[in-house]
RODO-623977 format. One record per residue: residue in one letter; y negated, x negated, z of N, C-alpha, C in turn. Coordinates in steps of 0.001 Angstrom, whole numbers, padded with zeros to 6 digits, always signed. Each point is the difference from the previous one (the first is absolute). Layout:
AYXZYXZYXZ/...
This chain:
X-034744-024500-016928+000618+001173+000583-000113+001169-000974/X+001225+000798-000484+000052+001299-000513+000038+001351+000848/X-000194+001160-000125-000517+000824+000586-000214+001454-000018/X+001318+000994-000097-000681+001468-000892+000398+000820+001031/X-001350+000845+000013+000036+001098+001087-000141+001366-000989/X+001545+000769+000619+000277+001521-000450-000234+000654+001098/X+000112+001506+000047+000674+001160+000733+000685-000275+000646/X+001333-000871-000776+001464-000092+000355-000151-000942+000972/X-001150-001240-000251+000065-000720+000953-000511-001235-000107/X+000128-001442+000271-001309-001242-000347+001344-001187-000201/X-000030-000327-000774+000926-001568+000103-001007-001105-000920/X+000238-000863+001447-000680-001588-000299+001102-001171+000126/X-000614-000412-001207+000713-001526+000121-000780-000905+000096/X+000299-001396+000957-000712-001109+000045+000767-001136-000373/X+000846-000374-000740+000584-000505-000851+001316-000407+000658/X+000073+000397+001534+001039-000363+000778+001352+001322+000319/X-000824+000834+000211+000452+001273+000511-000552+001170-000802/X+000550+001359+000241-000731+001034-000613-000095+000824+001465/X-001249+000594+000400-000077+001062+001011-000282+001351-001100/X+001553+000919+000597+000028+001233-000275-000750+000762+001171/X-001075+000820-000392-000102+000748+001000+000061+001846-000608/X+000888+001038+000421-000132+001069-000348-001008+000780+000082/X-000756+001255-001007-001011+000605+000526+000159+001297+000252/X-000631+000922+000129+000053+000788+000827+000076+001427-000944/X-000101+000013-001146+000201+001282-000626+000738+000608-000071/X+000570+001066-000204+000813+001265+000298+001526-000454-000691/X-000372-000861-000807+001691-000521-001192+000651-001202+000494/X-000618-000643+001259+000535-001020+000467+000734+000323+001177/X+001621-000273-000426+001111+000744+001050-000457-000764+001659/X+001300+001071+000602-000406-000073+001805+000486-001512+000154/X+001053-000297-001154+000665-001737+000502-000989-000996+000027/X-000708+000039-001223-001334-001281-000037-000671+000761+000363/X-000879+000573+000817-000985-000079+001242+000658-000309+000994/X+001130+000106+000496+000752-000537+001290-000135-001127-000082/X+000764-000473-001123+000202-001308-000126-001070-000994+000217/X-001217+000407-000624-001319-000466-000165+000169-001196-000489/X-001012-001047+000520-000432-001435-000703+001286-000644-000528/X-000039-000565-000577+001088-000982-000971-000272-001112-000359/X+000806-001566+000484-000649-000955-000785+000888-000679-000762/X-000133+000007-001156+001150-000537-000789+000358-001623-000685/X+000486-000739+000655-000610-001357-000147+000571-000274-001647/X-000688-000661-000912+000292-000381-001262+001623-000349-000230/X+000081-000290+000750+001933-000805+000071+000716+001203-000531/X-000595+000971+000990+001114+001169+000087-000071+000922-001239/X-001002-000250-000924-000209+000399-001644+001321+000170-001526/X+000676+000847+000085+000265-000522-001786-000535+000297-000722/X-000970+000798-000050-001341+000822-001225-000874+000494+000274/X-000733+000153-000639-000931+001340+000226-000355+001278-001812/X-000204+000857+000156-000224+000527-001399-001188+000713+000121/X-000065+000510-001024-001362+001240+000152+000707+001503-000995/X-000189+001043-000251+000591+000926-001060-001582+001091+000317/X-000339-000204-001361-000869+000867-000447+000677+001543-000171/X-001105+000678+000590+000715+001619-000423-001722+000694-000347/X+000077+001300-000645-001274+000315-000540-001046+001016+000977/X+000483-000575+001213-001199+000837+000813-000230-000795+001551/X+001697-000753+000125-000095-000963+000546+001195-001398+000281/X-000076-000877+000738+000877-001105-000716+001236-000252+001377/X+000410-001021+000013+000586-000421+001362+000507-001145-000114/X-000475-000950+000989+000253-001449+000502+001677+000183+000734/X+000623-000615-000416+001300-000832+000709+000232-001492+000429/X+000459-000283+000772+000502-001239+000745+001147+000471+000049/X+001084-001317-000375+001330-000021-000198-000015-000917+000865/X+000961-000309+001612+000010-000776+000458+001195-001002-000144/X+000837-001100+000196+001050-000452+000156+000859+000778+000622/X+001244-000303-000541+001430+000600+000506+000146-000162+001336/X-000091+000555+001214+000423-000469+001399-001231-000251+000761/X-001045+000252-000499-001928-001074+000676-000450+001313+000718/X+000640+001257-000243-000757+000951+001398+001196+000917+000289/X+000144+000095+001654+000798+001291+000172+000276+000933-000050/X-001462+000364-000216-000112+001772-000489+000686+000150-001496/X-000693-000713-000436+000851+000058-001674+001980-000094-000171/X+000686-000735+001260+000853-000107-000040+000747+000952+000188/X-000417+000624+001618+000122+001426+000988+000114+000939-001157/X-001065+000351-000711-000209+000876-000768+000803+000210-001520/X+000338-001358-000149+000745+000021-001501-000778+000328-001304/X-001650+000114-000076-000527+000597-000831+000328+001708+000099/X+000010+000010+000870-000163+001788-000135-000824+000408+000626/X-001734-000501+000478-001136+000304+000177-000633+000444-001691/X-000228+001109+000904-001014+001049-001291-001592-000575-000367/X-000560+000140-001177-001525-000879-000180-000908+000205+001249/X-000044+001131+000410-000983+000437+001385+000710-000750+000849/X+001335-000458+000469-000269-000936+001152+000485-001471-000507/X+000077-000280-000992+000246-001177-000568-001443-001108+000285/X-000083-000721+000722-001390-000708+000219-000140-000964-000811/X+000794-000298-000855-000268-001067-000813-000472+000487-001500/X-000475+001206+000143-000351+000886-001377-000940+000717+000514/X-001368-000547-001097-001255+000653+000222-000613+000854-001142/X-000230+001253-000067-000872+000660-000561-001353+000133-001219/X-000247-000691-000716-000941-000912-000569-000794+001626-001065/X-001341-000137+000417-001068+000938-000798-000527-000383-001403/X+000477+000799-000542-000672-000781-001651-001004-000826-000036/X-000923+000376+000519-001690-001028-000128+000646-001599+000846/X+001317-000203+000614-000405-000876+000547+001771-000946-000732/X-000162+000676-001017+001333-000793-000412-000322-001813-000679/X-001582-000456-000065-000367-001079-000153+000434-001140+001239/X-000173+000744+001371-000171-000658+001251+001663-000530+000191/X+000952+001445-000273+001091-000154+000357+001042-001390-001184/X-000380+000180-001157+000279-000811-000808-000667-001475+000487/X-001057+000159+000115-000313-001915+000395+000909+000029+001514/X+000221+000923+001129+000699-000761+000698+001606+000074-000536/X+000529+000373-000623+001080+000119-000358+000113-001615-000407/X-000419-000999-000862-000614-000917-000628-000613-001149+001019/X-000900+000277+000904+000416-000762+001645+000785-000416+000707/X+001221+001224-000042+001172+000100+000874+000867-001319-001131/X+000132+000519-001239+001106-000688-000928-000410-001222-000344/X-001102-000851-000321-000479-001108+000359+000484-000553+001242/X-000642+000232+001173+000760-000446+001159+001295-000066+000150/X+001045+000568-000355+001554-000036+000020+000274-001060-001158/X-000969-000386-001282+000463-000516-000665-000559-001900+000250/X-000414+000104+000843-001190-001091+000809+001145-000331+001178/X+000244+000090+000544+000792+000112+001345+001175-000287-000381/X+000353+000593-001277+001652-000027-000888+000696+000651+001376/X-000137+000977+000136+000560+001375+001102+001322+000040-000926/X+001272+000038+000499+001254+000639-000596+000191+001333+000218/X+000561+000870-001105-000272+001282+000038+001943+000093+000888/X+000411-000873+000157+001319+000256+000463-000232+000546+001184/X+001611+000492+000318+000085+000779+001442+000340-001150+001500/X-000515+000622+000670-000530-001039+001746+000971+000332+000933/X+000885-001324+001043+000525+000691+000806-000788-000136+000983/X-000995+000437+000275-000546+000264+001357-001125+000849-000237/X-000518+000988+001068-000819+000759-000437-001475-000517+000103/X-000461+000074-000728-001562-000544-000626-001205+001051+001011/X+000353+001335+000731-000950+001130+000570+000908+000190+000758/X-000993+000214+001151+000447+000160+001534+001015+001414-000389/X-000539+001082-000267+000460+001345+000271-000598-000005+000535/X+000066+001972+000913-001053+000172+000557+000334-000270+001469/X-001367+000670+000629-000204-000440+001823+000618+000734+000679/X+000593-000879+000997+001473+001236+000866-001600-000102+001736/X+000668+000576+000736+000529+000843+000041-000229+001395-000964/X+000417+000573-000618+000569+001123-000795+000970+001320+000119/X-001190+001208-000117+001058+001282+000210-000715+000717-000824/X+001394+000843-000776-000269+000902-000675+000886+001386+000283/X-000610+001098+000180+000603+001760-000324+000416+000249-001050/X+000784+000482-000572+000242+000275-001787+001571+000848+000687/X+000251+001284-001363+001359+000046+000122+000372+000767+001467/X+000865-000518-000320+001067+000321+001829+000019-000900+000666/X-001023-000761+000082+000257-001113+000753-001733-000645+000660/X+000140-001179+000917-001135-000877-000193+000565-001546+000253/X-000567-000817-000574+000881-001462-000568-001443-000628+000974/X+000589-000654+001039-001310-000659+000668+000719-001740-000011/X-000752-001003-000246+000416-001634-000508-000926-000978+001007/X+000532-000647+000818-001078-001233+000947+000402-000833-000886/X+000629-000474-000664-000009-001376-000278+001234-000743+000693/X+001006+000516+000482+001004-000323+000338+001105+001838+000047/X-000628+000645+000251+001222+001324+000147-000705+001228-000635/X+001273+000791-000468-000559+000882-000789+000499+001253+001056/X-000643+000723+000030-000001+001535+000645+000205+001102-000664/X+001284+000741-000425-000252+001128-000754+000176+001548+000901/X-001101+000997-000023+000148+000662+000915+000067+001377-000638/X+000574+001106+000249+000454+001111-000772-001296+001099+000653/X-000177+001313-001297-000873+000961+000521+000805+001191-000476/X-000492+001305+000717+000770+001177-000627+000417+000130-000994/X+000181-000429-001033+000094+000347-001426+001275-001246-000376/X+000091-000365+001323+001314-001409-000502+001197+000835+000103/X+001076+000052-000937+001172+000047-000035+000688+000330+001442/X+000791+000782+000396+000642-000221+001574+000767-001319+000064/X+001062-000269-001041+000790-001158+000028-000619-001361-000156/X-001079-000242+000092-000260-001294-000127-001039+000384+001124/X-000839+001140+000732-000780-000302+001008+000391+000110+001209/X+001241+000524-000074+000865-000053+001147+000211-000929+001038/X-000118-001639-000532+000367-001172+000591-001244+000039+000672/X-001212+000076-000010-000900-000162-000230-000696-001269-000548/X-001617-000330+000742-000496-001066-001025+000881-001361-000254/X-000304-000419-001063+000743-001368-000257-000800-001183-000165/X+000189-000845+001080-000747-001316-000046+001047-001335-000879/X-000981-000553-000909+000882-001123-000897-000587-001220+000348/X+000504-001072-000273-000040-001372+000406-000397-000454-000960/X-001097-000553-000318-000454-001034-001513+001505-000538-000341/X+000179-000958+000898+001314-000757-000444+000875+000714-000503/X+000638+001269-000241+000751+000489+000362-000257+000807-001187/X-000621+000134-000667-000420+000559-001718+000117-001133-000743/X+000812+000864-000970+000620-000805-001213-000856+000309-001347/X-000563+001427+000034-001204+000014-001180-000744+001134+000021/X-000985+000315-000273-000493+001010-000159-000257+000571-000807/X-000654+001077-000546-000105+000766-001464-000950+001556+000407/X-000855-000199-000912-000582+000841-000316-000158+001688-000553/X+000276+000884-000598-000214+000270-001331-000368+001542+000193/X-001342+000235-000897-000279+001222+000069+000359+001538-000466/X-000583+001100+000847+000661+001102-000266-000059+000259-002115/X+001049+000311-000718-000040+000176-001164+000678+001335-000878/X-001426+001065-000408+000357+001452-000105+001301+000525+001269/X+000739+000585-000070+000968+000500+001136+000836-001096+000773/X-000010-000957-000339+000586-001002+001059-000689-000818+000487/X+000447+000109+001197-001325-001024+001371+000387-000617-000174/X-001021-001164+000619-000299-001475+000105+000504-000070+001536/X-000168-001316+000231+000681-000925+001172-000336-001051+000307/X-000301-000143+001501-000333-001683+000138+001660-000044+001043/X+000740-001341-000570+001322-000175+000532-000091-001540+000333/X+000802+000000+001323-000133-001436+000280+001748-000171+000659/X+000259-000932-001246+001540-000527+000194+000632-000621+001140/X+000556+000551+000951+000318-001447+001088+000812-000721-000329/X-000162-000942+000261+001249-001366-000190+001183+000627+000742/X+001352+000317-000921+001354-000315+000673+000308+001900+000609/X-001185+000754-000822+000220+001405+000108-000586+000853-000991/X+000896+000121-001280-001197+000230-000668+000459+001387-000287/X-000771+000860-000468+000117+001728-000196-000426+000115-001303/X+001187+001300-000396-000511+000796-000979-000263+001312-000620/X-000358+000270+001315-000658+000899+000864-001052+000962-001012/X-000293+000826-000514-001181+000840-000491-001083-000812+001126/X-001435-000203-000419-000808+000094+000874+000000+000864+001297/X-000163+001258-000905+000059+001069+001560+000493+000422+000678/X+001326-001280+000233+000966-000213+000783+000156-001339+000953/X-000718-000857-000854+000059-001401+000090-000600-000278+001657/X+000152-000490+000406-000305+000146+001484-000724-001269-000203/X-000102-001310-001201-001122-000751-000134-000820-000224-001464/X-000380+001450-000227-000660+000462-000556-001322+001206+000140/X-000667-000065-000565-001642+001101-000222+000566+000314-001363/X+000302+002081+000144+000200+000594-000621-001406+000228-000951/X-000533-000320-000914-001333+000428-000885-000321+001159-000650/X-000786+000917-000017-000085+000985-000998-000982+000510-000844/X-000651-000762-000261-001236-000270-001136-001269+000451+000990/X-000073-000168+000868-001386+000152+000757-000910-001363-000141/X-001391+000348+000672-000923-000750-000488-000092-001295+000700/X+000443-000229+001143+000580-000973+000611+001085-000850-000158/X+001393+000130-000977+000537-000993+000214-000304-001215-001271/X-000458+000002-000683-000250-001231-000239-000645-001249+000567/X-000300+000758+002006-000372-001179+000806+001141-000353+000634/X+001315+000821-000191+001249-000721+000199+000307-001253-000697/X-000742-000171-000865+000148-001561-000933-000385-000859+000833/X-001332+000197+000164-000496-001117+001124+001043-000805+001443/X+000266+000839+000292+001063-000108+000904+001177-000749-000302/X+000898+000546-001149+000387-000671-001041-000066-001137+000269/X-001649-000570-000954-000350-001470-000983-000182-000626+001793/X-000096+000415+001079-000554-000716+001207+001536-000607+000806/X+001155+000633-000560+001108-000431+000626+000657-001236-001031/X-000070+000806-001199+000828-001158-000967-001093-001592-000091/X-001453+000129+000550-001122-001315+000074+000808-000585+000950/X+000865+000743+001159+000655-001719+001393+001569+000243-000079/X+000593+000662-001298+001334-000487-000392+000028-001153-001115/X+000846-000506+000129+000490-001275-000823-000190+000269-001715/X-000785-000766-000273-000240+000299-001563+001588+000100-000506/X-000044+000970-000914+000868+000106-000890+000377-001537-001459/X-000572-000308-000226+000050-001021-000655-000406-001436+000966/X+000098+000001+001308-000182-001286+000680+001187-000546+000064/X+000224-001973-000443+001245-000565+000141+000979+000517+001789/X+001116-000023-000623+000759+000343+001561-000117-001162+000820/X+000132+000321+001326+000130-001212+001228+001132-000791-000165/X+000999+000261-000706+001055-000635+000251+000144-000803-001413/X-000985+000653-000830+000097-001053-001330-000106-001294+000191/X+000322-001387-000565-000141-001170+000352-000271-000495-001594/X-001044-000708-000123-000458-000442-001320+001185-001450-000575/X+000016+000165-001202+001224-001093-000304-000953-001401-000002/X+001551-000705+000989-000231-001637+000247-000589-000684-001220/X-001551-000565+000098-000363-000539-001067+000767-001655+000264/X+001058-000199-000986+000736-001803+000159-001181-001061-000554/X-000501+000567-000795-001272-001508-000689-001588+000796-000177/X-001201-000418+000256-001204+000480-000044-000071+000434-001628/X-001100+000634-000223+000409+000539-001122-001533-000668-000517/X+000478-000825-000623-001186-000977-001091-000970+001034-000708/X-001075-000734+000695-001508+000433-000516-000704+000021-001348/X-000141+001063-000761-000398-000103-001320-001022-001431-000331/X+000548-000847-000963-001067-000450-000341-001273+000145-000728/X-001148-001107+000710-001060+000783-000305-000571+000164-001292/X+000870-000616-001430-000543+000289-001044+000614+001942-000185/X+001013+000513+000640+000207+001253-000296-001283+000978+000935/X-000623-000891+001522-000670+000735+000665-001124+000233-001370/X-000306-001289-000533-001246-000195-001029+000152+001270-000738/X+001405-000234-000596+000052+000890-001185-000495+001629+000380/X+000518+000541+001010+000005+001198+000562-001755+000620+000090/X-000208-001043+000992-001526+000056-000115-000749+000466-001062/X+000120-000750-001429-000632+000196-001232+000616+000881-000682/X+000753+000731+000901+000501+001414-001087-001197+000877+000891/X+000039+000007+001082-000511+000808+001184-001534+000041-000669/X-000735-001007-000091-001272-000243-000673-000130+000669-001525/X+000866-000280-000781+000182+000766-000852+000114+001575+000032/X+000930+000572+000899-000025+001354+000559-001334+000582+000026/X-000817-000679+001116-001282+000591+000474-000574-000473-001737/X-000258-000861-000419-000596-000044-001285+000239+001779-000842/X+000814-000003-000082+000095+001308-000423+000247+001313+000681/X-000528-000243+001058-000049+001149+000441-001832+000325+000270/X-000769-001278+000065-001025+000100-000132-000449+000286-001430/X+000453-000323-001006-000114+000618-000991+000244+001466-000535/X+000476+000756+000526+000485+001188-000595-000739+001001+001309/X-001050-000807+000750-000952+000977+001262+001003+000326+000884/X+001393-000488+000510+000292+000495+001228-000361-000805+001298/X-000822-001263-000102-000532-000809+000623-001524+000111-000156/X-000779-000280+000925-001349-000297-000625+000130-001074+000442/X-001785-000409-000434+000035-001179+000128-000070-001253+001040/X-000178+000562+001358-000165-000174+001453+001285-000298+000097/X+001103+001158-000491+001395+000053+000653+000867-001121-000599/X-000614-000448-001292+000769-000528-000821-000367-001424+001047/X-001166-000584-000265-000749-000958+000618+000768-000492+001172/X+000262+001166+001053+000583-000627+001308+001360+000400-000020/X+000473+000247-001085+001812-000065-000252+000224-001567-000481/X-001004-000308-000896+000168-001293-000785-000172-001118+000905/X-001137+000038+001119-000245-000868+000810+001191-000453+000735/X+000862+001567+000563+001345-000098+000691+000970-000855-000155/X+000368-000047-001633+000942-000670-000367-000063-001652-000984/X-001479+000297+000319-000696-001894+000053+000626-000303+000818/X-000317+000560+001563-000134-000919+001161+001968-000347-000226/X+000590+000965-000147+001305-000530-000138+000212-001066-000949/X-000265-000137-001037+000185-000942-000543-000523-001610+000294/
């Protein structure tokens, strides 16, 4: 097990999963303390890095294309303070963060993890029921309907109707994006078969944003609707896989052989050049005995 506890916060790995947990100091945004615990199962991995800086450093996790909703919801436009997959790292402890950096990348290279993109999501998102205040609005989510309800400061033309209740089914996508210098941000949720293009603070299914300290828990909300819509990269229902006419002949096993003894060879040099030790090498090699 690897293991480094900051300010920013504690992430452990046990060679299966990583538990993010956020901490509590003044630089760690309102999104990751909401968000809190995190478990990130190895699958859902394409990297990890480390970047030295001269007073202090910062850990990244790059996850797969499509493996969490928040990341999707959001588009990468979470800032480092609420970005949870980016930790803080103190000079004295840039030894700790480097060997797990080196934990993590061993294991992905052990596992042979594909750094490709997933159609299905790898992390729940977060826990509904879910409500958030932000804006001109409050965005409340069970897990089947979304509630958007207007406060003084909403527009007359869009609070007029009054609140607007949406149908999971019945959203076609959602989107994120935060307030940026003079133009607000927005959490917008598309309906199927009505779609607007509407200013936010008009949008009658939209949260008008305006750089307050709260809406980046409009994400949450967000990553918690697009977690029980239909992956974006999941095959369609109506796709039908092509008629296989003849079985498709099984490599023979002098090519399984051959493959093998490149694979052995691989770890040969990878135990050579220290990205293996010698434990890892040992029960990689054992692995691809038993295949043979």
């Amino acid at each position: 097990m690897a293991e480094i506890i900051q300010r920013d916060g504690t992430w452990t790995f046990d060679g299966d999963a990583l538990r993010l947990v956020p901490g509590r100091d003044k630089n760690v945004g309102l999104l990751r303390k909401t968000l809190g615990e995190l478990a990130v199962p190895l699958g859902a991995l394409a990297g990890v890095s480390f970047e030295q800086g001269k007073k202090s450093g910062r850990l990244r996790l790059r996850l797969r294309d499509g493996a969490d909703p928040l990341l999707h919801a959001t588009g990468g436009r979470l800032t480092d303070s609420h970005d949870p997959y980016q930790m803080t790292v103190d000079s004295d402890r840039y030894g700790v963060a480097e060997y797990f950096v080196d934990e993590i990348r061993n294991a992905l290279l052990l596992d042979e993890v594909p750094a490709t993109a997933v159609d299905r999501y790898l992390l729940p998102g977060p826990a509904v029921p879910l409500s958030v205040s932000a804006g001109d609005g409050t965005a409340s989510f069970d897990g089947e309907t979304i509630r958007l309800e207007w406060n003084w400061k909403t527009e007359e033309a869009k609070s007029a109707a009054g609140a607007r209740t949406l149908a999971l089914a019945d959203i076609q996508s959602v989107e994120w994006h935060p307030a940026v210098g003079l133009e607000n941000g927005f959490l917008r949720f598309t309906v199927r078969g009505a779609p607007t293009k509407a200013p936010p603070k008009y949008d009658p299914n939209s949260i008008d944003l305006w750089g307050f300290k709260k809406d980046p828990l409009m994400a949450l909300v967000a990553a918690a609707v697009q977690a029980r819509l239909p992956h974006p990269s999941a095959p369609s229902p109506t796709d039908t896989p092509p008629k296989q006419l003849t079985p498709t002949p099984a490599p023979p096993p002098e090519a399984d052989h051959d493959a093998l003894l490149r694979r052995l060879r691989e770890l040969g040099d990878l135990h050579k050049s220290g990205v293996l030790t010698d434990e890892e090498f040992t029960l990689a090699k054992q692995a691809v005995l038993r295949g043979m």
